[in-house]
C-alpha positions in Angstrom: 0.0 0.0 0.0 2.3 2.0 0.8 4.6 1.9 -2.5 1.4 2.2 -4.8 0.7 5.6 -2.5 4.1 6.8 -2.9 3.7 6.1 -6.8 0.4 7.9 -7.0 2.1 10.8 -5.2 5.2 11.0 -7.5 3.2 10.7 -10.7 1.1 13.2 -9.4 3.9 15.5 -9.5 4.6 14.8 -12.4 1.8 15.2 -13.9 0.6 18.9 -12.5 4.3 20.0 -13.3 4.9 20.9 -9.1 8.3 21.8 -8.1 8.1 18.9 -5.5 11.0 20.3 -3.9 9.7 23.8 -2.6 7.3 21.6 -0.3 10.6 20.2 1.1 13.1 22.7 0.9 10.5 25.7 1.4 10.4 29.7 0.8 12.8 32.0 2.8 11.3 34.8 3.7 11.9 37.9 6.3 9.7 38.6 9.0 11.1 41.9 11.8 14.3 40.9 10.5 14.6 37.6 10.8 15.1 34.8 8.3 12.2 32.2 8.7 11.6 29.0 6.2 8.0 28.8 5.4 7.7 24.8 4.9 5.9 21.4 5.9 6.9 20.6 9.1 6.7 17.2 9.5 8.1 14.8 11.8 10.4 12.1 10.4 8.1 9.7 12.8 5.2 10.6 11.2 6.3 9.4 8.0 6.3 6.0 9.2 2.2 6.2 9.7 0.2 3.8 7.2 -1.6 5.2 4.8 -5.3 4.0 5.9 -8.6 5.1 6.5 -8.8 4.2 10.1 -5.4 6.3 10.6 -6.5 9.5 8.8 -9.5 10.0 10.4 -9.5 8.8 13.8 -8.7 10.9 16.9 -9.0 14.4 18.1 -7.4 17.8 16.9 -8.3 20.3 19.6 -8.3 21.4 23.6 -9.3 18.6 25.6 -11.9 21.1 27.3 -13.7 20.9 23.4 -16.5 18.7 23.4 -15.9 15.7 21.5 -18.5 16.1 18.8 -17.1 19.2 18.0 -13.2 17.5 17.2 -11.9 16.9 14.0 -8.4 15.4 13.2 -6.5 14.4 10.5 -2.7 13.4 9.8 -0.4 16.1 7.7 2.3 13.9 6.6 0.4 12.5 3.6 1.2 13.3 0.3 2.3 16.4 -2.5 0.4 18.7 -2.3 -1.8 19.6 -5.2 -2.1 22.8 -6.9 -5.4 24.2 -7.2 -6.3 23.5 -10.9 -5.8 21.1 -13.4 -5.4 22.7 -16.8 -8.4 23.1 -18.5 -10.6 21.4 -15.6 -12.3 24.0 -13.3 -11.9 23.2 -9.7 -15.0 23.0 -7.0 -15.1 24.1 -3.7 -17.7 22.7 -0.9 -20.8 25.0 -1.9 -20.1 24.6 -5.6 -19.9 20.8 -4.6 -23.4 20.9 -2.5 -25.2 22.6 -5.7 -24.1 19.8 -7.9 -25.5 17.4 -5.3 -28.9 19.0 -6.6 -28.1 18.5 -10.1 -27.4 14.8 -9.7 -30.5 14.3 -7.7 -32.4 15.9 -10.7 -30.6 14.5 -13.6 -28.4 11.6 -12.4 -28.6 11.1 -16.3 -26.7 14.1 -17.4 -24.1 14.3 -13.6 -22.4 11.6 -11.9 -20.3 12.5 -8.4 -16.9 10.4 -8.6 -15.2 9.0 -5.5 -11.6 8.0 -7.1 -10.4 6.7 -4.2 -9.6 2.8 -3.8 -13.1 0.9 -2.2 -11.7 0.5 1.4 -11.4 4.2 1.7 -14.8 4.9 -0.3 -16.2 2.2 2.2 -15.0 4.2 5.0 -17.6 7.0 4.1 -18.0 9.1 1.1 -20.2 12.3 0.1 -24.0 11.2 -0.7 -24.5 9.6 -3.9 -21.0 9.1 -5.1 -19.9 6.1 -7.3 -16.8 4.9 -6.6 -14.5 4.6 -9.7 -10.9 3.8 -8.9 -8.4 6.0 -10.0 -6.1 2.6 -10.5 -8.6 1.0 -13.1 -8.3 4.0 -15.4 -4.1 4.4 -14.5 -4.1 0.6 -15.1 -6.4 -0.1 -18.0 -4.6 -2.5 -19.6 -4.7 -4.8 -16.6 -8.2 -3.7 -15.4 -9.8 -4.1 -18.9 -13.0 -5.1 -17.7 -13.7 -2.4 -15.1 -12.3 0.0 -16.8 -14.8 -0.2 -20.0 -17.3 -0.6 -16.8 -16.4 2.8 -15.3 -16.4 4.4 -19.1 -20.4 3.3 -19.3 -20.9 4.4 -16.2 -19.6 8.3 -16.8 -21.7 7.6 -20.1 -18.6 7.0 -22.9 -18.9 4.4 -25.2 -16.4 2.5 -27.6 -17.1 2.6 -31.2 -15.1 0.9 -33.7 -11.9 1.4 -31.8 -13.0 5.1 -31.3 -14.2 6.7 -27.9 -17.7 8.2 -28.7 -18.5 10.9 -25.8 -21.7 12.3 -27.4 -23.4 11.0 -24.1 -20.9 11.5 -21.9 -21.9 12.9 -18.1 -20.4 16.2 -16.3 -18.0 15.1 -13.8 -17.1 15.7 -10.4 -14.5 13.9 -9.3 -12.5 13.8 -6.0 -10.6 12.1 -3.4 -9.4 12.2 -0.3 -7.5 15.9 0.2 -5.2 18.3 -1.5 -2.6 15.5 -1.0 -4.2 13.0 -2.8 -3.2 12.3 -6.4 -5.8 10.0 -7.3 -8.8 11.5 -8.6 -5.9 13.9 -10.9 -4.6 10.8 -12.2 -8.1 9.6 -13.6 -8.7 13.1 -14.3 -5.6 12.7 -16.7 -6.4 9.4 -18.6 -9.6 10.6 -19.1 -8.7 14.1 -21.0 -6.0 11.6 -23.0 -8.3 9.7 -24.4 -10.5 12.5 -25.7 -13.2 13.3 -22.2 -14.7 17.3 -22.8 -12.3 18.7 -20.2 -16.2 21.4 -19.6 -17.4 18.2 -18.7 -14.9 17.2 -15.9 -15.1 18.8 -12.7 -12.7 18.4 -9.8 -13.5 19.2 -6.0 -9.9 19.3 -4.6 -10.5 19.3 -1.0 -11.9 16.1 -1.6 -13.1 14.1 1.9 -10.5 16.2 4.0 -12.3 19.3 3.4 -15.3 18.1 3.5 -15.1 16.4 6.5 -13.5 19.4 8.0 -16.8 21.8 7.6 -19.3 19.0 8.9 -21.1 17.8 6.1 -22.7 14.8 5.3 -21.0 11.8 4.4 -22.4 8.0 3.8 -20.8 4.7 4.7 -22.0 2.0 2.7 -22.8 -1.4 5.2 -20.2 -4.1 4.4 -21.7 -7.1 2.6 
């Protein structure tokens, strides 16, 4: 697990064009005359944390006098961090996200919410009414033939003579699990190579970090 993460986050990288280095190195700046590194700051201990559901969102980030319900906590050590667009996709926030919640309800036909993460995280919890389409079946298509021509019907493409026909193609939204999560960028990617409208991909970077963050709504689906 954790190679394939540290994969995802190198091609990530690669694929956005990031100067991976200026997270690690940082920016020197000047503050009342003093040099300071603006930078992650992150313990060499903490990068020995699995990558996991269970790890990511469990515990409590605040004064112990704070009621419970009202903690949130999540580990920084994950990941590059994203910038905030993809070229030629436009990026969603959490309102923008919550009014195309409304348009799926309406026309689940025409918009389809994307959860790109791999099924244990989506089965951790994911926003209402997402479909879970792996980021690794479109990165891997050769090898994950089958559910990758599954995941094109679903978004509405289909395969005509050897040809991609996205006449019926849906709008979008994809995401994952934070700004340091390169998987819904990756399917993002294979998608606009193989011909996908990029008007009709959508990308909420926050992704479940964010969301969870603000207090909204998620769904776990029950384990069969």
């Amino acid at each position: 697990m954790k190679k394939q993460i540290f994969l995802s986050l190198v091609l990530c990288g690669a694929l956005f064009g990031v100067e991976q280095n200026l997270q690690d190195s940082g920016v020197d700046v000047t503050i009342d005359g003093k040099k300071i590194t603006v930078k992650r700051e992150i313990n060499d201990i903490c990068l020995e944390v699995n990558v996991n559901a269970k790890n990511t969102w469990s515990g409590d980030f605040a004064a112990s006098s704070v009621p419970a319900e009202c903690k949130k906590s999540f580990v920084n050590s994950f990941g590059t961090i994203s910038p905030i667009k993809i070229d030629g996709v436009t990026t969603f926030g959490e309102l923008e996200t919550l009014e195309f919640l409304q348009k799926v309800e309406k026309e689940p036909q025409k918009y389809i919410l994307v959860d790109s993460r791999i099924k244990s995280w989506y089965m951790s919890g994911t926003i209402p009414t997402a479909v879970n389409l792996e980021y690794i079946h479109f990165l891997q298509n050769q090898k994950y033939q089958k559910e990758y021509e599954k995941a094109l019907q679903t978004l509405g493409v289909k395969l005509v003579n050897g040809k991609y026909d996205f006449s019926n193609a849906k709008t979008a939204l994809f995401f994952c699990n934070g700004i340091w999560c390169g998987q819904s960028p990756q399917a993002i990617a294979v998608l606009t190579k193989i011909g996908y409208p990029k008007d009709k991909i959508l990308w909420y970077r926050g992704g479940m970090q964010d969301w969870r963050s603000v207090g909204f709504s998620e769904y776990r689906h029950p384990i069969k």
